[in-house]
One Martini backbone bead per residue (centre of mass of N, CA, C, O) as a GRO file, in nm:
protein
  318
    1UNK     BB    1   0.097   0.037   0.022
    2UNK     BB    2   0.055   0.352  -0.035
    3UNK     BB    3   0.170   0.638   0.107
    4UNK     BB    4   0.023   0.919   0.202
    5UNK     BB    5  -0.049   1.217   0.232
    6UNK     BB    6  -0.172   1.487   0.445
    7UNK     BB    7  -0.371   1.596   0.177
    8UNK     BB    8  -0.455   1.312   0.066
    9UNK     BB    9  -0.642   1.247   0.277
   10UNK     BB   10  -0.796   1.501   0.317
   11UNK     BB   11  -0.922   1.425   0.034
   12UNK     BB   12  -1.026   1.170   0.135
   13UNK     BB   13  -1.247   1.292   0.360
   14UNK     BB   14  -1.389   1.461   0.181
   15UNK     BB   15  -1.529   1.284  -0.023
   16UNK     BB   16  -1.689   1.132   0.236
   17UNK     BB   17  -1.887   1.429   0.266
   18UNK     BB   18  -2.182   1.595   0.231
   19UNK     BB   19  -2.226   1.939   0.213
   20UNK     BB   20  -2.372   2.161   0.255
   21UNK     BB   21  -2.448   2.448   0.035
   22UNK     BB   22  -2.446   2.678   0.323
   23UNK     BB   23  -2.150   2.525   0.360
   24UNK     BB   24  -1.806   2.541   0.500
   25UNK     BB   25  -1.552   2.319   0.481
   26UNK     BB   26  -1.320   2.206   0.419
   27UNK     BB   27  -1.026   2.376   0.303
   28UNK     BB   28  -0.969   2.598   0.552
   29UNK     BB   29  -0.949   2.744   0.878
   30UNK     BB   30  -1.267   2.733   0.836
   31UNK     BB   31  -1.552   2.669   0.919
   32UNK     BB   32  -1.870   2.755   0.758
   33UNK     BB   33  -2.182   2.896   0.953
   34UNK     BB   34  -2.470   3.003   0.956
   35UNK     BB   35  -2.627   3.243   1.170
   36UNK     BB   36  -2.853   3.462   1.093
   37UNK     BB   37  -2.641   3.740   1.089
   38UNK     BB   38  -2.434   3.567   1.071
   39UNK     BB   39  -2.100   3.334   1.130
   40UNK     BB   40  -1.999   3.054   1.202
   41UNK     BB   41  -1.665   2.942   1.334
   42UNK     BB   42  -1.456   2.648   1.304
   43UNK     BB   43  -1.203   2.494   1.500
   44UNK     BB   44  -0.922   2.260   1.519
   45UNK     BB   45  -0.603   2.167   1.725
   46UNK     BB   46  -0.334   1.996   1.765
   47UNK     BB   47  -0.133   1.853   2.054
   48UNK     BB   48   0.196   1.669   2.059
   49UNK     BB   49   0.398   1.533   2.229
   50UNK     BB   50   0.717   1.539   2.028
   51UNK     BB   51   0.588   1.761   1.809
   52UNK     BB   52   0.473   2.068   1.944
   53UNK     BB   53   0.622   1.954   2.199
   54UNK     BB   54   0.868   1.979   2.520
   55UNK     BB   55   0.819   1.926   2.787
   56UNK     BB   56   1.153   1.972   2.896
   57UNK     BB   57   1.126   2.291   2.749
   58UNK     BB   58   0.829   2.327   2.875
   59UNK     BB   59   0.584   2.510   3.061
   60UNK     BB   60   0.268   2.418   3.143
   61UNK     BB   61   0.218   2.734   3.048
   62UNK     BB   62   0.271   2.710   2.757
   63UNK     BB   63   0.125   2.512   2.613
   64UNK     BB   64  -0.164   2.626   2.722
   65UNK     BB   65  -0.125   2.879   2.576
   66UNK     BB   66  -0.051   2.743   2.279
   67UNK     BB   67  -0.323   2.582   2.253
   68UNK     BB   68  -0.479   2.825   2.200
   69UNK     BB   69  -0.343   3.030   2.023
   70UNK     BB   70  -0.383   2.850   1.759
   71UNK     BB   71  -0.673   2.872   1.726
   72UNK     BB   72  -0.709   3.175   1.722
   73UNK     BB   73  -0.595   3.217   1.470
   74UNK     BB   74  -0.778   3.095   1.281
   75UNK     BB   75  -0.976   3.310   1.343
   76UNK     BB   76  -0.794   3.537   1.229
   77UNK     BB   77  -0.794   3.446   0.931
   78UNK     BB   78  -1.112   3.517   0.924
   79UNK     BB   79  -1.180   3.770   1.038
   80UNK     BB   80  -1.271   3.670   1.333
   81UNK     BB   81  -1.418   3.643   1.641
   82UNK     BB   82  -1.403   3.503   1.946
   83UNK     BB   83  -1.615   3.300   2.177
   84UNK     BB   84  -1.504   2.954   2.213
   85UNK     BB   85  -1.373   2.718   2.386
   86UNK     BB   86  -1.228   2.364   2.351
   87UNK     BB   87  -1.120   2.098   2.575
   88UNK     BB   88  -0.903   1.794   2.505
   89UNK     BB   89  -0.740   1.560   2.736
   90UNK     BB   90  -0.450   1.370   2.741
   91UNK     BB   91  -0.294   1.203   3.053
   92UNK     BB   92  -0.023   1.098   3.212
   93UNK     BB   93   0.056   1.046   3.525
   94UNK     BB   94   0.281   1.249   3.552
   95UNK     BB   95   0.031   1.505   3.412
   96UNK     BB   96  -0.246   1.497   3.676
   97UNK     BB   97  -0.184   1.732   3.880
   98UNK     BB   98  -0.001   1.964   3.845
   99UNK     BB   99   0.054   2.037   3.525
  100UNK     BB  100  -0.255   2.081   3.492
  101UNK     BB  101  -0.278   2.310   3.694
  102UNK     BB  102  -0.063   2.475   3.471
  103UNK     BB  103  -0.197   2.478   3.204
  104UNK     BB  104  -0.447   2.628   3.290
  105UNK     BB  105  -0.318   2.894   3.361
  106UNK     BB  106  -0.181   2.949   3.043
  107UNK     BB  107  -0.480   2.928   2.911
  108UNK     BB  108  -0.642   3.162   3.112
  109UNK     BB  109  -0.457   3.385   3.026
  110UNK     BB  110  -0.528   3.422   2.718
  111UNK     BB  111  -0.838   3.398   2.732
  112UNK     BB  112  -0.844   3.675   2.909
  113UNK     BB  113  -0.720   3.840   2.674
  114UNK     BB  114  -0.944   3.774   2.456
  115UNK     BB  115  -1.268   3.700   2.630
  116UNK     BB  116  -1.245   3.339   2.624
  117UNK     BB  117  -1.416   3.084   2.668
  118UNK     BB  118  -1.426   2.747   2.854
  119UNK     BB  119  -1.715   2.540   2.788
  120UNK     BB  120  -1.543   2.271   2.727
  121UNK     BB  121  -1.496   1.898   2.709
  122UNK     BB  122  -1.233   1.651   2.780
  123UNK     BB  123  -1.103   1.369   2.958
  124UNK     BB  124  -0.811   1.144   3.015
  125UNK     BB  125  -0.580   0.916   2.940
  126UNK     BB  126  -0.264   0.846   2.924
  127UNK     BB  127   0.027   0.604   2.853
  128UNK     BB  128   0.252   0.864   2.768
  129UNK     BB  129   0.203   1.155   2.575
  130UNK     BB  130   0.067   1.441   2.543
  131UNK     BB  131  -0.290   1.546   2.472
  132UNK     BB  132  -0.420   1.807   2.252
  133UNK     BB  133  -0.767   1.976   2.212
  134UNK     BB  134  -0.873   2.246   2.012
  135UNK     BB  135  -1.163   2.417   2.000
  136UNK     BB  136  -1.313   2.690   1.798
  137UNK     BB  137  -1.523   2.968   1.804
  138UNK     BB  138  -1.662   3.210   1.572
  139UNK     BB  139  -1.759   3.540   1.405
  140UNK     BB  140  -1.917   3.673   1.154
  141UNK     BB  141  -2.017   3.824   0.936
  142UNK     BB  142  -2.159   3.813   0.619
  143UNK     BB  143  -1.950   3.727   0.368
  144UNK     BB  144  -1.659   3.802   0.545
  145UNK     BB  145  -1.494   3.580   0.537
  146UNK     BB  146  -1.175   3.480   0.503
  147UNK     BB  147  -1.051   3.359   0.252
  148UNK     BB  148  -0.790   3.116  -0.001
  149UNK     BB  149  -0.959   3.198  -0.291
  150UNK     BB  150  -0.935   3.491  -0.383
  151UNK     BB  151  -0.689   3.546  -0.553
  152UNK     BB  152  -0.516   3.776  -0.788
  153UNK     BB  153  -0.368   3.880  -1.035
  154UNK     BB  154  -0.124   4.126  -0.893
  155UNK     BB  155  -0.135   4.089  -0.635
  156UNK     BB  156  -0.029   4.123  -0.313
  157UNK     BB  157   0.172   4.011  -0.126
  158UNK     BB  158   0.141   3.953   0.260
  159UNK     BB  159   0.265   4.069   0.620
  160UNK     BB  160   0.245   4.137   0.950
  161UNK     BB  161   0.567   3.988   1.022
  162UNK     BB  162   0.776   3.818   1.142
  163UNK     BB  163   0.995   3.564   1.033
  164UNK     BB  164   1.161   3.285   1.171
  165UNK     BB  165   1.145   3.247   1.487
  166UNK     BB  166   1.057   2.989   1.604
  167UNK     BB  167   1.240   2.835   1.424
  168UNK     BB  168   1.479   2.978   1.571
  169UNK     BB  169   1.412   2.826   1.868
  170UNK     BB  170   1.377   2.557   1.830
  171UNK     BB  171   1.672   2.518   1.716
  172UNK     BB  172   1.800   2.615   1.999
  173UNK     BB  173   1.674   2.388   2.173
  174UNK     BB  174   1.789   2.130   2.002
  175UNK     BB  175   2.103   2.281   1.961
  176UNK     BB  176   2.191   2.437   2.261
  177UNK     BB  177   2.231   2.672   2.285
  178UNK     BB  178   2.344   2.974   2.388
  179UNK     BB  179   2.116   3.199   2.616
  180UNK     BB  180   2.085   3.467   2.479
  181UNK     BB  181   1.917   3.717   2.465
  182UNK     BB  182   1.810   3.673   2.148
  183UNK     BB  183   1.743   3.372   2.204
  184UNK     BB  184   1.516   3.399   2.378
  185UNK     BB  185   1.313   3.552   2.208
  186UNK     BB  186   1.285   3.313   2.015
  187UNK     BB  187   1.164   3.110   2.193
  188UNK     BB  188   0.935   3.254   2.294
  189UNK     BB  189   0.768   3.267   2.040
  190UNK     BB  190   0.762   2.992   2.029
  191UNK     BB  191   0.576   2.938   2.315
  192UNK     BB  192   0.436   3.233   2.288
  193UNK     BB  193   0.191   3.317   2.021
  194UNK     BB  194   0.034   3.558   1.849
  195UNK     BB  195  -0.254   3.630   1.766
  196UNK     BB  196  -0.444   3.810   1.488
  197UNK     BB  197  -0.695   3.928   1.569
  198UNK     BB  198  -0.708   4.235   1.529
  199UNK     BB  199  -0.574   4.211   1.228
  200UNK     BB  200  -0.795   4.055   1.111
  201UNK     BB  201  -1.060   4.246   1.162
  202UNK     BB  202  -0.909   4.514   0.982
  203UNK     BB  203  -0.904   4.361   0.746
  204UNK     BB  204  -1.184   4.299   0.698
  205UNK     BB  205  -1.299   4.543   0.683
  206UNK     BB  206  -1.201   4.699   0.457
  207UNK     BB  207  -1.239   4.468   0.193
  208UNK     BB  208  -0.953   4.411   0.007
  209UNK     BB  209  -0.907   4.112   0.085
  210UNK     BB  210  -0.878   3.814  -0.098
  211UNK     BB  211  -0.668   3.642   0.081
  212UNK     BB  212  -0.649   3.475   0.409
  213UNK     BB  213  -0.373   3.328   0.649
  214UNK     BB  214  -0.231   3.156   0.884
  215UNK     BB  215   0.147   3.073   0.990
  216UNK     BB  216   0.220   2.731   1.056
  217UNK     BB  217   0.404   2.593   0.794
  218UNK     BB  218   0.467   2.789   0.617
  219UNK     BB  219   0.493   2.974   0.331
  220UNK     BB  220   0.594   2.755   0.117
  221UNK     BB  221   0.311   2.626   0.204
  222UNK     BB  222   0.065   2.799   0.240
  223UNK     BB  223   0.116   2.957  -0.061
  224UNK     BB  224  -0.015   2.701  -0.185
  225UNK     BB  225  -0.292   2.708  -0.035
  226UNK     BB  226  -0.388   2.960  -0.215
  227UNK     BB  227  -0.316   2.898  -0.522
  228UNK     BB  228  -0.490   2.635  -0.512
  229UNK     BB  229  -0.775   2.807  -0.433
  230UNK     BB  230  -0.692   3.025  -0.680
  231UNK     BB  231  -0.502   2.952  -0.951
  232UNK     BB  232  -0.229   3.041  -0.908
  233UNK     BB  233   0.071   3.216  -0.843
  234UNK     BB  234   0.415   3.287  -0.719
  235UNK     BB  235   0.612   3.592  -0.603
  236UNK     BB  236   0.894   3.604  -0.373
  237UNK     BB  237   1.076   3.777  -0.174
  238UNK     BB  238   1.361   3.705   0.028
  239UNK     BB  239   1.507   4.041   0.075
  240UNK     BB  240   1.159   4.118   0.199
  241UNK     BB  241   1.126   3.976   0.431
  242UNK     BB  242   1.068   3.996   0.728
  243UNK     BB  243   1.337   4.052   1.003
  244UNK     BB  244   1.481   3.988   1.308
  245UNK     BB  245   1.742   4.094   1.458
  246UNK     BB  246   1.746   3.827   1.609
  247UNK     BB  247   1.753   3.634   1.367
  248UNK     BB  248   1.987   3.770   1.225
  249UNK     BB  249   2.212   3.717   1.534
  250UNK     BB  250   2.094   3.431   1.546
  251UNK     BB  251   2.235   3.328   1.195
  252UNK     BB  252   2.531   3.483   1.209
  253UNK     BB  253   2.648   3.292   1.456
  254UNK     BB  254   2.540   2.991   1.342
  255UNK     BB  255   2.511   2.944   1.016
  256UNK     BB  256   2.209   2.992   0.949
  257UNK     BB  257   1.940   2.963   0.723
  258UNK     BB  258   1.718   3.272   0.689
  259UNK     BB  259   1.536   3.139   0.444
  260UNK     BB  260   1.471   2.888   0.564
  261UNK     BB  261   1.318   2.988   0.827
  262UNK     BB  262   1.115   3.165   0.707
  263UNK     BB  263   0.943   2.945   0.497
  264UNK     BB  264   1.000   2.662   0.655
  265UNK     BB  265   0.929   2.674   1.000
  266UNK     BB  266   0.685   2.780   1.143
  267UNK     BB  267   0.494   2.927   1.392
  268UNK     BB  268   0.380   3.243   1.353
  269UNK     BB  269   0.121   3.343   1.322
  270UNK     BB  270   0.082   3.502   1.113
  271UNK     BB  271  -0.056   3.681   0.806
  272UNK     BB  272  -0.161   3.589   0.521
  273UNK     BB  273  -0.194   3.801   0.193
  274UNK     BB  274  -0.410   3.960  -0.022
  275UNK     BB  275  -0.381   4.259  -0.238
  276UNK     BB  276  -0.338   4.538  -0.333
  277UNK     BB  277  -0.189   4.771  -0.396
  278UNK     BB  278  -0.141   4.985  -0.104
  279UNK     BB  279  -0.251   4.888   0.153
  280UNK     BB  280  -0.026   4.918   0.375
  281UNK     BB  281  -0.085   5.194   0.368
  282UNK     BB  282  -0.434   5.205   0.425
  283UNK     BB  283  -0.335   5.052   0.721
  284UNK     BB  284  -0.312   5.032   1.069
  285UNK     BB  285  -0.065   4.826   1.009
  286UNK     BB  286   0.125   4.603   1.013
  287UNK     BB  287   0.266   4.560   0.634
  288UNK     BB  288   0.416   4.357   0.425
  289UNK     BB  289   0.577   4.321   0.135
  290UNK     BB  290   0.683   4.009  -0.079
  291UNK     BB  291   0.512   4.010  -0.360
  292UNK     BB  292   0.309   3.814  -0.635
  293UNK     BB  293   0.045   3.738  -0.816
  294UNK     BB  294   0.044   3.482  -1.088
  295UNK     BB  295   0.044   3.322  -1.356
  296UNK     BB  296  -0.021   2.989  -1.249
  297UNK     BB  297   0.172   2.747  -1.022
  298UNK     BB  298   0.434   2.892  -0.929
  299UNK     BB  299   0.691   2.900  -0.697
  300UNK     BB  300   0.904   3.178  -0.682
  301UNK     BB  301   1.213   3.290  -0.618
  302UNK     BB  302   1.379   3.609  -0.507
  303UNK     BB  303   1.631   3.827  -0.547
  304UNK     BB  304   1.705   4.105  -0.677
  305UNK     BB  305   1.462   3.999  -0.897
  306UNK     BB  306   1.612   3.715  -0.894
  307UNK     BB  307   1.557   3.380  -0.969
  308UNK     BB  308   1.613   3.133  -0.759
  309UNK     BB  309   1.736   2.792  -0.692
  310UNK     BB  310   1.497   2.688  -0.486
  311UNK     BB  311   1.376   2.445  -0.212
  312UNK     BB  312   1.108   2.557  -0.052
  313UNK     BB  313   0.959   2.391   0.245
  314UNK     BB  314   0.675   2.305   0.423
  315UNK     BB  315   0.564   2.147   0.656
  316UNK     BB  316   0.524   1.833   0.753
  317UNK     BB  317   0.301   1.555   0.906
  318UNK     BB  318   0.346   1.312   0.618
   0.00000   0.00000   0.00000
């Protein structure tokens, strides 16, 4: 039997399911459902120690903490408002008394800055790993949600903020660097991202972006999934993209590759999106313009607007 990829499964996954034809089921950061004068947005996203997170590297209270941020980032992508998660979770015997009550106080301290309640969820026991799941509900006007499919030629992509700073935190916790000021920096990132959730609302409001989603898989990976869901290419500028001066200065100290993680590292949980030429300057928040998007299906890096020979991919669960 052929093993096929994480893509590969969700596609056959949508095709066992017919979904009424007033609801958007997978393929974008959120399913859309009606309701009333506006639209549920709904999404889940797991955490499993060993694969998203390093209990020996993380204190329960980042886990709790980054566990809620990934999925409100979800609702940030659809520039909705966030109203309430759902947590389940399974924890193994020696994660099941103090572990457990600072992971939710990590939990309820970011919850409580978004003003999102906890109303359900399920626990478990689990043989060995600790695993988190968390549902995430949120509303939006009718017709307003930012889907990854509306993106047209000419259109510019746009990022939120600095790419590559979690995965050179990653790395720098991997490779056990030495924990200078800005490698803190990094590695905080990595523990705790910051959904845009605010700038979310504010580009939805705009009414200008035409496809937009958030950057958990690294810009190689995400920008693909828009380009598939809108039918075009894209020109990316390498030598464009935001990078903060701590990843420029612990990657010039470690000699390690500052394209590569910023394209492909991932849980940046910024914010890419397409929109007109000058959106950037029309919108009262940080906002970077990195390429173009262009007729065709391929995407293409540059430097100094010449096409350079990369083969930049991002993150993939198998």
């Amino acid at each position: 039997m052929i093993n096929k990829g994480e893509f590969e499964l969700i596609g056959h996954i949508k095709d066992m399911f017919r979904v009424p034809s007033e609801v958007y089921g997978i393929g974008d950061d959120c399913a859309i459902i009606p309701a009333g004068e506006g639209e549920l947005l709904f999404s889940t996203d797991l955490l499993i120690e060993g694969v998203h997170f390093l209990r020996k590297e993380s204190s329960p209270e980042d886990v709790g903490w980054k566990a809620a941020a990934v999925n409100l980032s979800d609702i940030a992508a659809m520039g909705g408002n966030p109203v309430a998660t759902f947590l389940s979770i399974a924890l193994p015997k020696d994660a099941q008394g103090d572990w457990a009550e600072r992971f939710i106080e990590g939990y309820a301290r970011i919850s409580r800055q978004y003003d999102v309640p906890l109303l359900g969820g399920d626990t478990s026991s689990s043989l060995r790993d600790i695993v988190v799941n968390v549902g995430v509900l949120g509303r939006c006007p009718s017709g307003k949600a930012q889907m990854r499919g509306g993106a047209r030629v000419g259109d510019i992509i746009y990022v939120t903020g600095p790419l590559g700073d979690s995965a050179g935190g990653l790395q720098a916790i991997l490779k056990g660097v030495d924990r200078t000021e800005d490698v803190e920096v990094l590695i905080s990132r990595h523990k705790h991202p910051v959904p845009r959730v605010h700038e979310g609302r504010k580009l939805m409001e705009t009414g200008q972006v035409r496809a937009m989603m958030d950057i958990s898989d690294g810009i190689a990976s995400d920008m693909r999934h828009i380009m598939k869901a809108s039918g075009v290419g894209a020109v990316i500028a390498l030598d464009r993209l935001p990078y903060s001066s701590h990843l420029r200065t612990v990657c010039a100290e470690q000699n390690w590759d500052i394209y590569e993680l910023a394209t492909g590292g991932g849980e940046d949980f910024e914010l890419l999106l397409t929109g007109p030429d000058g959106l950037d300057k029309s919108v009262e928040l940080p906002l970077f313009a990195i390429g173009r998007i262009v007729t065709g299906d391929d995407l293409v890096w540059t430097i100094n607007d010449e096409p350079v020979d990369s083969k930049f991919v991002g993150y993939k669960h198998f």
